[in-house]
Structure formats: structure tokens, C-alpha cells
C-alpha positions, 0 to 999 in steps of 0.5 A: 492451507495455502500453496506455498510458492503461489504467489497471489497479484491481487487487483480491486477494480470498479469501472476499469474496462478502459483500463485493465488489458494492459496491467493483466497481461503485466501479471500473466507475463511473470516469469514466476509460473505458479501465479493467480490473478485475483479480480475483485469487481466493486460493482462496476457500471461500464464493461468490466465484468464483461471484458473480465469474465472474457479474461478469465476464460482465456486463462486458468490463472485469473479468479474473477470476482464481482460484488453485486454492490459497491463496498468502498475502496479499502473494503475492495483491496482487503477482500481482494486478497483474502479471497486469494490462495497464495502463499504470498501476496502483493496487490496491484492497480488498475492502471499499474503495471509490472516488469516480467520478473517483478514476483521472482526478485522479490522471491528471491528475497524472501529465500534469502532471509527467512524474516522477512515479512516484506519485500518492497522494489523500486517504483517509476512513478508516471504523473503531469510532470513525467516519469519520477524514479527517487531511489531508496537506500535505506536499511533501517527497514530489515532492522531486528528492532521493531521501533528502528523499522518504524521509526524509519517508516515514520520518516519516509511518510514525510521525506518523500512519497516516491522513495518506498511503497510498501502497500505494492510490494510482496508481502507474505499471506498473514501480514497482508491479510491478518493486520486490521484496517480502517477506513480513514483519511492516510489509511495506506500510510497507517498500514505502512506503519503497521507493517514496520512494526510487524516485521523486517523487510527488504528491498530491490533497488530495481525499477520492477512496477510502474504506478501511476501518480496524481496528488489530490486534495484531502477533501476529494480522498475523503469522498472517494473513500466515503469518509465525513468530510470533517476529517480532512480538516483533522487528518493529521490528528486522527492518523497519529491518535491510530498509531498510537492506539496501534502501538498500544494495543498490537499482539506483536510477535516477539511483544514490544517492551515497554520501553519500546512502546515508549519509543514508538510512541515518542516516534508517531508524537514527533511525526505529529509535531513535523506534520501540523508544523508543516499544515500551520506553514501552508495555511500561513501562506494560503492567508497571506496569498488571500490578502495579497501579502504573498 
């Protein structure tokens, strides 16, 4: 049994002690009293069990937890918030930060429209060239039609990556939890996908978080996530064949139709054919600036 007003912040850390004060006390000051702070420690090797064990005592709201060893970046984000006993869940960076009354809009969202699995708000992205704010609205995301939801989703992945975060808003406890996950290059974006499909969603036109951005090359995420280097030269590929597999085996409720699976499916086919277009362009120019041609 979860409370059902408990709204759980879940944060994954390893070697964040540097790091961590600033986003704690983002969480601790929502105005949303009935709030937990759930700490999952990947078996960090500088002070951050220290500085987290000495934040939790000073308050009843954080659940620290530490892993003895490391067990990957995504494996650290799911356990975060399984562990956590809200109603509601929404995960957080280590180096993010939230305004005061990012929990309550997004519940107020939630009171308002009983559908909704997800509520996303406005994210002011800090990165090399400043602060970036790209405002979204779309509505295609609340839709009642499952493939509308995706398909828009779908779009989003290759517009923009500042326009909606889904995998930092307020999620309810059964979708944030129960949808399976892979560790795999572009995983966020395939759950992002899922979670289109799973359900409508609304949005807070409102600057409410603040993440931190930093475009890397594929080859590097794939060592951060512990994937064969192989795979980045197939990203495009693998992420589309698990939309795909998605989209043919999700138990969803109401059940896609056939005729929407077929939809869906000519969504991810299109999403695919824009993507290797795109890589093709960019390995076209990279030879060309290899010969001097460019």
C-alpha cells in the first residue's frame, strides 16, 4: 500500500558529494508537505555516503540507500524508485534542481484530469552556451488515442531535445515502476516512448526544474552505460527494432487494436527512416571534411 498524496523525489548518485546539498535542499523546500527524498548510493568511492548519511539525520524525509557495488546507471535510477513509497514519483539529478512549488503544479494537474499518468513542466537547460529554455505547446500528448500520444512523442525525439523531458516529470507509482527497461544506447528515449503509449499526459508551461545539459559522443554513453561499443555504430537500428518489439508485445490498457499497432509501427518505421537519413548527412560531411573537400 502506497500513500496516496506521498509524492516520492527519487535520486541515483554515485560520487556526488561535490554535488548533492544544492539539489537536496531544491527537494526539501517543496511547498508539497507529504514528500520523501529517496537516495540510491551506486557505491560511491568519494564522501557521498558521508554527507548523505549526515542529510538524512538532519531529516526524517530522506531514505538513504547505498549499494555495496556498482550496478549500472539505469539499474540505479529503477532501484531508486521502487525502493520509494509514494503515490507519485518523479526522479531527479544530481546536479538538478527544482523551484518550490514544482510537486504541487504538477499535482494539480493530476486532481484536475483523472487520466493522466504524466505530467511534464517546463525545463531551463544550463549547458557551454548558457541557459536554454524552448517552450512546448503541443497537445497531442493528453490525446485519448494511444498511437497520437506516440506518434507525437516520436516527433519530439527528433525536433528538439529541450522541448519535453518525460523522464523528469511526476509520474504515477505504476508507470514509473512497472514499465520494463533495457539497458541500451537511447534507453531514456525508448521509455519516453513507452510512456506515450501508456497513457495521457499534461504539461506545465512553467520553467519548474532546472537540469544540467552536455551533448556527448555515442561512444562515450555507451561506456558510461556499460554497453558493447558495437552498438553506437547501430543505435539507430537497435532503438527502433525495441519500439517495435514494444509496440508488438505491450499488455496495454484499453489493448492496441490492430489497426493501431499498424500505425504505431508505421510511426517507429518513419522515425527510423529520418534518423539513418540524418546519420548518412553527418557521415557524408565528416568524409568529405576528411579529404578537404568541405
Amino acid at each position: 500500500m502506497h500513500d496516496s498524496d506521498l509524492v516520492s523525489v527519487a535520486l541515483p548518485v554515485r560520487n556526488g558529494a561535490d554535488r548533492l546539498e544544492a539539489v537536496v535542499g531544491s527537494v526539501l523546500a517543496q511547498d508539497h508537505p507529504h514528500l520523501e527524498l529517496v537516495i540510491s548510493d551506486n557505491a560511491s568511492t568519494d564522501a557521498t555516503e558521508e554527507l548523505c548519511r549526515d542529510l538524512a539525520a538532519g531529516d526524517p524525509r530522506i531514505v538513504y540507500h547505498r549499494h555495496p557495488r556498482n550496478i549500472g546507471l539505469l539499474g540505479n535510477f529503477m532501484h531508486a524508485a521502487r525502493i520509494s513509497r509514494g503515490a507519485y514519483v518523479r526522479w531527479i539529478g544530481d546536479d538538478d534542481r527544482l523551484e518550490p512549488h514544482c510537486v504541487s503544479a504538477a499535482l494539480a494537474a493530476f486532481a484536475a484530469d483523472e487520466r493522466l499518468i504524466l505530467v511534464t513542466n517546463q525545463v531551463a537547460y544550463s549547458g557551454p552556451e548558457g541557459e536554454v529554455t524552448v517552450p512546448y505547446t503541443g497537445t497531442e500528448l493528453g490525446s485519448d488515442d494511444p498511437v497520437t500520444r506516440f506518434a507525437e512523442m516520436l516527433r519530439l525525439l527528433n525536433e528538439s531535445p529541450y522541448l519535453i523531458d518525460p523522464l523528469y516529470g511526476l509520474l504515477r507509482r505504476g508507470p514509473a515502476t512497472g514499465i520494463p527497461r533495457r539497458n541500451m544506447l537511447r534507453e531514456d528515449e525508448v521509455f519516453a516512448a513507452k510512456l506515450a503509449l501508456a497513457g495521457p499526459w499534461a504539461h506545465v508551461p512553467e520553467v519548474l526544474s532546472h537540469r544540467n545539459w552536455r551533448l556527448e559522443r555515442i561512444g562515450r554513453v555507451a561506456r558510461r552505460l556499460d554497453v558493447p561499443s558495437w552498438q553506437s555504430h547501430l543505435a539507430n537500428t537497435l532503438q527502433c527494432r525495441e519500439l517495435l518489439r514494444w509496440v508488438r508485445d505491450a499488455e496495454l490498457t484499453p489493448a492496441l487494436t490492430g489497426e493501431q499497432r499498424r500505425r504505431a509501427r508505421s510511426e517507429v518505421m518513419r522515425m527510423y527512416a529520418r534518423r539513418q537519413r540524418r546519420t548518412l548527412a553527418h557521415r557524408s560531411r565528416k568524409l568529405l571534411s576528411l579529404v578537404g573537400l568541405v
